[in-house]
C-alpha positions in Angstrom: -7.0 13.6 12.1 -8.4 17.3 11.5 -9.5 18.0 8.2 -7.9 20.9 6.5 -8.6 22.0 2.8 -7.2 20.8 -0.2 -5.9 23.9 -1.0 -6.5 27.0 1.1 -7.6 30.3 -0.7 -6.1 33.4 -0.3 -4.1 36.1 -2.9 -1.7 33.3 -3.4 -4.5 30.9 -4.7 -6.9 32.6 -6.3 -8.9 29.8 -7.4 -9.6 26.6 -6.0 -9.2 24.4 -7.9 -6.7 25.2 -10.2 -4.5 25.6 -7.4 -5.3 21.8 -5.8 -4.6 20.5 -9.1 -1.2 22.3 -9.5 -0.5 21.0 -5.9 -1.2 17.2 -6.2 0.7 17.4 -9.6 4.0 19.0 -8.5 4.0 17.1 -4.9 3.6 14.1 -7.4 6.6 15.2 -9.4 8.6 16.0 -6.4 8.2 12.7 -5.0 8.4 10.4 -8.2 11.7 9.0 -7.0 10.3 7.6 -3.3 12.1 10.6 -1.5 10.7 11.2 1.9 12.3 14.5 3.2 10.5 17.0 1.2 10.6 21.6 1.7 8.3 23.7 0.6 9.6 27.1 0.1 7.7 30.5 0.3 5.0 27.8 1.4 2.5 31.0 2.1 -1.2 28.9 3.5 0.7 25.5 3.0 -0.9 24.4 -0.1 1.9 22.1 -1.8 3.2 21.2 1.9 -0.3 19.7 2.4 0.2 17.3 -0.7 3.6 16.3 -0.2 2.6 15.6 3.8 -0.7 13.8 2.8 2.3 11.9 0.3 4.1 11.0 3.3 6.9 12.7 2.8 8.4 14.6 6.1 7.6 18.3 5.4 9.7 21.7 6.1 7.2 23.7 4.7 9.1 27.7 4.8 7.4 31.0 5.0 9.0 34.4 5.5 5.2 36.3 6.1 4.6 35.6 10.2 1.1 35.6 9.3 1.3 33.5 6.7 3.3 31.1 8.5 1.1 30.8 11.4 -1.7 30.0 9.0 0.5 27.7 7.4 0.9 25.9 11.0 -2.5 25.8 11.4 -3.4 24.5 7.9 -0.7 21.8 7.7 1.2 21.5 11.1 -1.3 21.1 13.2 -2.9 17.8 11.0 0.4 16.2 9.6 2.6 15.7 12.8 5.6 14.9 10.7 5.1 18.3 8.8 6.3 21.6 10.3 6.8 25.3 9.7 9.6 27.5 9.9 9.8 31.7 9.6 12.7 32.0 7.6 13.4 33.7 3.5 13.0 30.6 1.2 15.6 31.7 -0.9 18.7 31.5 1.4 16.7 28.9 3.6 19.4 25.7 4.2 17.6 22.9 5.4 19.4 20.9 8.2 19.7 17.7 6.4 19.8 17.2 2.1 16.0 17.0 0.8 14.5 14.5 -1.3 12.2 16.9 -3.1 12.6 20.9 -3.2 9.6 23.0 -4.1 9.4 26.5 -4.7 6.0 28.1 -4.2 6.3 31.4 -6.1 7.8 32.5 -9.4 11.2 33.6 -9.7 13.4 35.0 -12.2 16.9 33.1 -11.3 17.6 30.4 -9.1 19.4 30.2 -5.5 22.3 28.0 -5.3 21.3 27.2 -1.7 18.6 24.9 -3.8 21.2 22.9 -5.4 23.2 23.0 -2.5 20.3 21.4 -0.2 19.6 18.6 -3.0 20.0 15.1 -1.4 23.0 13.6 -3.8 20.7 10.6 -5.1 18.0 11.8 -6.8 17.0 15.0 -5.1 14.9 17.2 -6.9 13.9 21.0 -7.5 10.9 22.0 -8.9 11.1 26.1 -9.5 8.2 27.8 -11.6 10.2 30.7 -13.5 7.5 33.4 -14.8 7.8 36.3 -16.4 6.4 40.1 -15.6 2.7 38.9 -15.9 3.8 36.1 -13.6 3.0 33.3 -16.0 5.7 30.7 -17.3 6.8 26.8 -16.1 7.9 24.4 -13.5 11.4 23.7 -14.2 12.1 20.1 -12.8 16.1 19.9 -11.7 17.1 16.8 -10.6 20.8 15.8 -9.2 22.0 12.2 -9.8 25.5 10.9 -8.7 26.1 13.2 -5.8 27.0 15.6 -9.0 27.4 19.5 -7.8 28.2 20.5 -11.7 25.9 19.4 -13.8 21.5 18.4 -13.4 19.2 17.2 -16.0 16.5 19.2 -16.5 13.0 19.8 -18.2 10.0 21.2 -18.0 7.0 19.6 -16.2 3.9 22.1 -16.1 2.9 25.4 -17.1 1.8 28.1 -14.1 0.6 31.1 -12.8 1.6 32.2 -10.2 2.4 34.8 -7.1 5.9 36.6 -7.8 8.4 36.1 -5.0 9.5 38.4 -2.7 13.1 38.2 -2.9 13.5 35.9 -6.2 13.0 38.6 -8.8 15.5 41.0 -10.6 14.8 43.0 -13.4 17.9 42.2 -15.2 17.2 38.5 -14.9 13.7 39.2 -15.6 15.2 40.5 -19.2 17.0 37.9 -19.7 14.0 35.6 -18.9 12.3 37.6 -21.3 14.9 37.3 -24.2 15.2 33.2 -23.3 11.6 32.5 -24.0 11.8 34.8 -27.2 14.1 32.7 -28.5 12.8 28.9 -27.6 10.1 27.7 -24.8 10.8 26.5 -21.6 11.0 22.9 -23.2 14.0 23.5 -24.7 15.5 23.5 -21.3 17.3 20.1 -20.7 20.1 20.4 -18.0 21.2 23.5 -15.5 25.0 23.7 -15.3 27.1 25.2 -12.4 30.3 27.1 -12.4 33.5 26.9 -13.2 31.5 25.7 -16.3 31.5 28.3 -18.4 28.1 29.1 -20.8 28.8 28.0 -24.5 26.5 28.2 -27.4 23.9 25.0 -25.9 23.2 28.1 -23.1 19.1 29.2 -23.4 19.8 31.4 -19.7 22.5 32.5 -17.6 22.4 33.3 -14.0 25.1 34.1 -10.9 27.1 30.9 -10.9 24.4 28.7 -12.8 22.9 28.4 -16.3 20.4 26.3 -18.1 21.4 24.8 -21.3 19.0 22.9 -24.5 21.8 20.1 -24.3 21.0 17.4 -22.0 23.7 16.0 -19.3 26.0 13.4 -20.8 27.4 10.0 -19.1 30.9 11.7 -19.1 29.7 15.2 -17.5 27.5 13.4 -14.9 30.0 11.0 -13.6 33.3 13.4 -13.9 31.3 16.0 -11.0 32.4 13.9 -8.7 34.6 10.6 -7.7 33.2 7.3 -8.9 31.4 6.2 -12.0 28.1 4.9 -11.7 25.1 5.1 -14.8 23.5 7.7 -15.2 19.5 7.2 -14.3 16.0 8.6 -16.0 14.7 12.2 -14.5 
């Protein structure tokens, strides 16, 4: 098999290192639960998609930059034949069949809802880095349990820098971002809600037809999102 690097450099990784170890540590995160179909959005030189393939999860790795995602081919594609790479904006991307394990590659300010929408209903999870102006802030870890479409434990898993992405920022979100981590850290986050739930006082950020709250997901919450009762299981 070809060898490729750990973590190809370019503006997106800046150094080395740093960006192998943020790789292997979200791919590890994204794949704690055993899931095999895995996307990595605004993939850029195919860093994380490298990791998650070399995990042996089946990779979608998605990059809107044609050059970029010819790189990306030849980076990851071209070693990992159950890895590939599609031209396409990560943020409305849809994959054709629910993923295991969602990562997004570049900080945003807000998340899509095509993310939770692609979430495979037994433990699929999202990793999204939200940052601020200076592009720092944290992996927020989502994870959807029970086939639920309302409500997702969540918490946050590792601090970052990171690139800003192209598409994924707003500067009204980006002020509300700002406010959020005024008023508690990142680690206050324990569960994102989706409409028609409406925001109450738990709410640390609101978005389009999501919000993330400090109150985790309950038994009740979980199991009512959809038909059936079954436990609710560890993130």
């Amino acid at each position: 098999m070809k060898s490729v690097p750990a973590a190809p450099t370019s503006a997106r990784s800046p150094n080395r290192a740093q960006a192998a170890a943020m790789y292997a540590r979200v791919a590890e995160l994204a794949l704690a639960k055993g899931g095999r179909i895995a996307i990595d959005l605004f993939a850029g030189l195919g860093g994380i998609g490298l990791h998650l393939a070399r995990a042996g999860a089946e990779v979608t790795a998605v990059e809107i930059d044609p050059v970029l995602a010819v790189r990306a081919t030849e980076n990851l594609g071209h070693a990992w034949p159950q890895a590939s790479v599609v031209a396409a904006d990560g943020f409305s991307f849809r994959p054709e069949q629910p993923a295991d394990a969602i990562v997004v590659n570049a900080g945003v300010t807000h998340f899509s809802l095509a993310w939770l929408d692609s979430l495979a209903p037994e433990n699929g999870r999202l990793l999204v880095p939200l940052t601020n102006a200076e592009n720092w802030g944290g992996f927020l870890l989502v994870t959807r349990q029970n086939g639920g479409v309302r409500n997702y434990p969540a918490r946050f898993v590792h601090h970052v820098g990171i690139i800003p992405c192209i598409g994924g920022r707003d500067p009204e979100a980006e002020t509300r971002l700002k406010e959020a981590l005024v008023k508690a850290p990142l680690t206050a986050v324990r569960s994102l809600r989706r409409a028609p739930e409406e925001p109450d006082a738990s709410c640390w950020l609101a978005g389009d037809g999501w919000w993330l709250s400090n109150a985790p997901v309950s038994e009740s919450s979980l199991a009512g999102s959809r038909d059936g009762q079954r436990p609710l299981k560890g993130i």
